[in-house]
C-alpha positions as CSV (number, residue, x, y, z in Angstrom):
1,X,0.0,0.0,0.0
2,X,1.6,3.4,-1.2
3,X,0.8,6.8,0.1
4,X,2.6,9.8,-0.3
5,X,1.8,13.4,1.0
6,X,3.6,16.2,-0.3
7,X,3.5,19.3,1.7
8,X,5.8,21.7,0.8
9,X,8.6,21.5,-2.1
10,X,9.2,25.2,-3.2
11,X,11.9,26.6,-4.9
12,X,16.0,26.3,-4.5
13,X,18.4,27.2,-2.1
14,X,18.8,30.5,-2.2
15,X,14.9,31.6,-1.2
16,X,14.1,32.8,1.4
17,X,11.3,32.0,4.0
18,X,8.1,30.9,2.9
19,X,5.5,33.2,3.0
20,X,2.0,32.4,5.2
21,X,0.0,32.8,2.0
22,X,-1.2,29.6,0.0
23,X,1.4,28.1,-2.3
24,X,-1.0,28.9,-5.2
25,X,-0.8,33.1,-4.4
26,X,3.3,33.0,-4.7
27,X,2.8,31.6,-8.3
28,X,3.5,28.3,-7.4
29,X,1.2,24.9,-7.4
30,X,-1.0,23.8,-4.8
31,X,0.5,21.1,-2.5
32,X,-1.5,18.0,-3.2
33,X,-2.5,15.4,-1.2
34,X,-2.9,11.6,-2.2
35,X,-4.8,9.5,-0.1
36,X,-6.1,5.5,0.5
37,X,-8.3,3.4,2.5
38,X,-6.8,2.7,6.1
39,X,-3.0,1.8,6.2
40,X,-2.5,-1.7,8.6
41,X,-1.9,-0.8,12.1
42,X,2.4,-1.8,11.5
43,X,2.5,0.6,8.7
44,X,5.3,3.4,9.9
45,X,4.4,6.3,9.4
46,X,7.3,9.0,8.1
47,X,7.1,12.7,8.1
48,X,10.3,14.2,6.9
49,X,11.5,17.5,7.1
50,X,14.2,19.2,5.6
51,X,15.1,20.8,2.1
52,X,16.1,20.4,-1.0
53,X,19.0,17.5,0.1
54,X,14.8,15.2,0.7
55,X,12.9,16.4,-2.1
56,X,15.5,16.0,-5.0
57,X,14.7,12.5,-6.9
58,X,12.2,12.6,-4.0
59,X,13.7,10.9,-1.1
60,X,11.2,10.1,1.0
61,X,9.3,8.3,-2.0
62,X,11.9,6.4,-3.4
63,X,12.2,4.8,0.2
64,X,8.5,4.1,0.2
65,X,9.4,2.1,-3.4
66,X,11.9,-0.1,-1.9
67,X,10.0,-1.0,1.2
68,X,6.4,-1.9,-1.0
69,X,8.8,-4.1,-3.1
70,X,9.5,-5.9,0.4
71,X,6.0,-6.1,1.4
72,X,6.7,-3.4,4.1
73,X,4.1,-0.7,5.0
74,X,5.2,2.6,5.0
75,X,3.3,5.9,4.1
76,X,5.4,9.2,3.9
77,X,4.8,12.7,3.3
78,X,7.8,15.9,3.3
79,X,8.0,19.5,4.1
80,X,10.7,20.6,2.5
81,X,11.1,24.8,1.4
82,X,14.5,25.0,-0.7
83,X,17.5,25.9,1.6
84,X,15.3,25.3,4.9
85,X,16.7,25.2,8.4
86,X,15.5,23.7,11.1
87,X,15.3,27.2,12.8
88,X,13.3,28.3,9.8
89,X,10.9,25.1,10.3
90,X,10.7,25.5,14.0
91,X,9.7,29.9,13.3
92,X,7.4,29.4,10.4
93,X,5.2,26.5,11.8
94,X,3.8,23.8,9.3
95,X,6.2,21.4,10.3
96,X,5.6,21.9,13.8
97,X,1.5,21.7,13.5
98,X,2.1,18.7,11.1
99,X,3.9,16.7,14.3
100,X,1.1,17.7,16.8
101,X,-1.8,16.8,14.2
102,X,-0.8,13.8,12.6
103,X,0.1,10.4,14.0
104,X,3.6,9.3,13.1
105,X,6.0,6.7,13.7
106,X,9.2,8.7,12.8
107,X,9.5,12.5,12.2
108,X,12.7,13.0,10.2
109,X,14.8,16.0,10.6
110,X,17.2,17.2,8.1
111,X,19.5,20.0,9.0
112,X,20.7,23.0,6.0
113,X,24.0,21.5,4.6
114,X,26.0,23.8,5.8
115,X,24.5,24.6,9.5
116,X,26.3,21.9,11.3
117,X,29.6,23.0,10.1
118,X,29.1,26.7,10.6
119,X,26.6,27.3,13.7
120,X,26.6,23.8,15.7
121,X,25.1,25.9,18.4
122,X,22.1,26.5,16.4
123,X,21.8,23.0,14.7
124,X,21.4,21.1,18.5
125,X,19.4,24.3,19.8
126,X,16.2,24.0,17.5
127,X,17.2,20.2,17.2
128,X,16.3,19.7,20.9
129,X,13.0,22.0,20.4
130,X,11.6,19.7,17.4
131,X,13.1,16.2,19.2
132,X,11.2,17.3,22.5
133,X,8.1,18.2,20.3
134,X,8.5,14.6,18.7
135,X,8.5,13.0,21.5
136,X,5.8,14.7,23.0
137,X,3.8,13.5,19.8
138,X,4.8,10.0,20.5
139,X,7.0,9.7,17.5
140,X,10.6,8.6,17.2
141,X,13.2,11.3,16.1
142,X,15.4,10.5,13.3
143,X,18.4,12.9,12.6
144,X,19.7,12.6,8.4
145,X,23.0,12.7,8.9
146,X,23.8,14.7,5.6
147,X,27.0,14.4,3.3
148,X,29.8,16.6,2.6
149,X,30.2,18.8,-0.8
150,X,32.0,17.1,-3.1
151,X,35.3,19.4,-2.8
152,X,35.3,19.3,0.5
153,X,35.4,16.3,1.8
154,X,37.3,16.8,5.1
155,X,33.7,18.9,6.5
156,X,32.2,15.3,7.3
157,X,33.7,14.5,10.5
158,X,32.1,17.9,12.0
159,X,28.7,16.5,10.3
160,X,29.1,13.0,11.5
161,X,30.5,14.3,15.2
162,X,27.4,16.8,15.6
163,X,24.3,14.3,14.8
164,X,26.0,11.4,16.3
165,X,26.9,13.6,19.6
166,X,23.0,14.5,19.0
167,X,21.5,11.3,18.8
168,X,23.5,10.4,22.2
169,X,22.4,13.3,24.1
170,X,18.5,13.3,23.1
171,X,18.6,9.1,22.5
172,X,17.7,9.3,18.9
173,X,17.9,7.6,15.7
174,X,20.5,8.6,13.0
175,X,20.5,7.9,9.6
176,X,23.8,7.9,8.5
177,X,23.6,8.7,4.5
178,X,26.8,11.1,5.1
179,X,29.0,7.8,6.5
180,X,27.6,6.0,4.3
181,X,28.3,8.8,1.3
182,X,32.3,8.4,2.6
183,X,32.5,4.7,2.8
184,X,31.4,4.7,-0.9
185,X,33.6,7.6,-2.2
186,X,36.8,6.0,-0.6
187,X,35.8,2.6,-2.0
188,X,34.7,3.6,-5.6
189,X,35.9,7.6,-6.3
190,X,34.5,7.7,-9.7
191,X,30.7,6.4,-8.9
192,X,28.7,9.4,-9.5
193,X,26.4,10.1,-6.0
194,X,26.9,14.0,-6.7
195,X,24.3,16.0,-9.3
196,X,26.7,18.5,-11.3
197,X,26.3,21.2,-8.4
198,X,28.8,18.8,-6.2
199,X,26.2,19.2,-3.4
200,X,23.0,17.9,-4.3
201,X,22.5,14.2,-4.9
202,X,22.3,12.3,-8.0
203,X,19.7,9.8,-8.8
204,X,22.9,7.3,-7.5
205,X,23.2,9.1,-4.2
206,X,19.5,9.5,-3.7
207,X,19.3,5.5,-4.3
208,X,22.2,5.2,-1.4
209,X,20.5,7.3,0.8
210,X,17.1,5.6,0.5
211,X,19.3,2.2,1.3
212,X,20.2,4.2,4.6
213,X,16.8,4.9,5.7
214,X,15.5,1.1,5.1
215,X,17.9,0.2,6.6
216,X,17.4,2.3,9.6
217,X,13.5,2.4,9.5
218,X,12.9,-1.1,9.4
219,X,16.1,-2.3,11.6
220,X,16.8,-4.7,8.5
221,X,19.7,-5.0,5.9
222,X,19.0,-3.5,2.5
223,X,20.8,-6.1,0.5
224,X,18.9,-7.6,-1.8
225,X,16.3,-4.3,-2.8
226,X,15.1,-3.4,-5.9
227,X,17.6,-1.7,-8.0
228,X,15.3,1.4,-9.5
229,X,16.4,4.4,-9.7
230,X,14.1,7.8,-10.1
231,X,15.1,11.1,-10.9
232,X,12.6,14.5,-10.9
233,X,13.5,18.3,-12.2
234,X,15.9,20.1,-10.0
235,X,15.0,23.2,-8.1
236,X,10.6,23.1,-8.9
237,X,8.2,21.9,-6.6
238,X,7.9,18.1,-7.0
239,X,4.1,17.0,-7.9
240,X,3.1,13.2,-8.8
241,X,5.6,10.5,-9.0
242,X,8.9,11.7,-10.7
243,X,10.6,10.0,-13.4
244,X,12.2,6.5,-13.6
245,X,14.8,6.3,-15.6
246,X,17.9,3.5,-15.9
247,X,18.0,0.9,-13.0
248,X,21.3,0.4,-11.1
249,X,23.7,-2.8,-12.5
250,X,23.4,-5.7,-10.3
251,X,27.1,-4.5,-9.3
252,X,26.1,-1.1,-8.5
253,X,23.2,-2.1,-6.5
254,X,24.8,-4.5,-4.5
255,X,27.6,-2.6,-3.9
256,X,25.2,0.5,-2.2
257,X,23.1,-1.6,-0.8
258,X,26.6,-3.1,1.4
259,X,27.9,0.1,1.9
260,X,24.8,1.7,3.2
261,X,24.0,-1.5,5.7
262,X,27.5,-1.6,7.1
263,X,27.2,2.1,8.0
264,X,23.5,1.9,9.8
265,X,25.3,-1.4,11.5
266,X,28.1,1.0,12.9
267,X,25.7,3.6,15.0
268,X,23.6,0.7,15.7
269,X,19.6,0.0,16.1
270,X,17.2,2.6,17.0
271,X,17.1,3.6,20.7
272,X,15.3,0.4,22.9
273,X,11.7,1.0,23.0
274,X,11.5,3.7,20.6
């Protein structure tokens, strides 16, 4: 069973904040909603919110792919402005009425790029705002441990130390795409995760990082998913299903799918009774 609710996708990285007016009044389209009959009661439940680093080759619905082709039940939906940080979430509201309205399973929180690198301070303050919100919802926070630009890739221990030093203090979950990003530059340098930007992902990283959050989610190794790949237009809001183009090789594939379960093995299971 397939759901996916799409919130908020507006432009790139350089707008600003949102205004409080509908989507349709700033000249872009109306955030649609797809809906079905009653999920089963084991279906997780995901809300993730972030940026563009979620919505590009849509994230969040690529890992609802790979879990329907395991038989696992998962409904998503995203709130992601271009550039977003979790400062601007916490002032501007939607994501914060989303948690206290809706029933989830996991809330996913996805810093701007750049914030745990240059303002850590900031990063864990409005962290520990939406994590105690989460909680408060009954939901289990999940940090998306992000990756590092492509020329410069010495920036990721400072992402991996601040949401790993996160999880531990608030006992979270991490998704560690960013470790898992590493693992699989060091191992294969010329495998193209990057789009041309060298910070965004390509349809390749996108696929790596879905592996991370199965992986995570569901407390089960990845190996063995399907090997599609999907890919949507940079930088506009994301409506419907995006594209699918070339699958992964059985090589490829198989090779993420390792890469990204050896790195969710490393920080371990979600937090006991989460």
């Amino acid at each position: 069973m397939i759901r996916i609710v799409l919130l908020a996708v507006l432009c790139g990285a350089a707008c600003g904040s949102p205004s409080t007016q509908p989507a349709t009044q700033q000249g872009l389209p109306a955030a649609t909603t797809h809906t079905t009959p009653a999920a089963p009661a084991d279906t997780l439940r995901v809300l993730f919110i972030g940026n563009s680093y979620t919505y590009v080759n849509a994230l969040p619905w690529l890992t609802q792919r790979l879990a329907a082709a395991q038989a696992k039940p998962m409904t998503v939906a995203m709130i992601t402005p271009g550039g977003a940080t979790l400062e601007r979430h916490w002032n501007d509201g939607p994501a914060r009425r989303m948690i206290e309205q809706e029933s989830w399973t996991h809330v996913v929180l996805q810093e701007q790029s750049l914030r745990p690198i240059q303002d850590r301070e900031k990063l864990f303050t409005y962290a520990r705002l939406f994590d105690a919100a989460i909680k408060q919802a009954g939901a289990t926070t999940v940090f998306y441990l992000t990756w590092a630009r492509e020329n410069r890739p010495e920036t990721q221990a400072a992402l991996t130390d601040a949401f790993l030093d996160l999880a531990e203090e608030l006992d979270a979950a991490v998704a560690p795409v960013g470790m898992a990003w590493q693992d699989a530059r060091r191992e294969a340098p010329d495998l193209a995760l990057y789009s041309r930007d060298g910070s965004h992902p390509g349809p390749t990283g996108t696929y790596l990082a879905a592996c991370v959050f199965y992986a995570t989610l569901f407390d089960q190794s990845p190996e063995g998913l399907s090997r599609v790949r999907f890919s949507t237009r940079f930088g506009t809001p994301q409506e419907g299903e995006p594209e699918e183009i070339e699958p992964l090789s059985e090589a490829e594939a198989a090779f993420l799918q390792r890469i990204a379960g050896e790195a969710v093995a490393r920080v371990g299971p979600m937090p006991a009774g989460r």
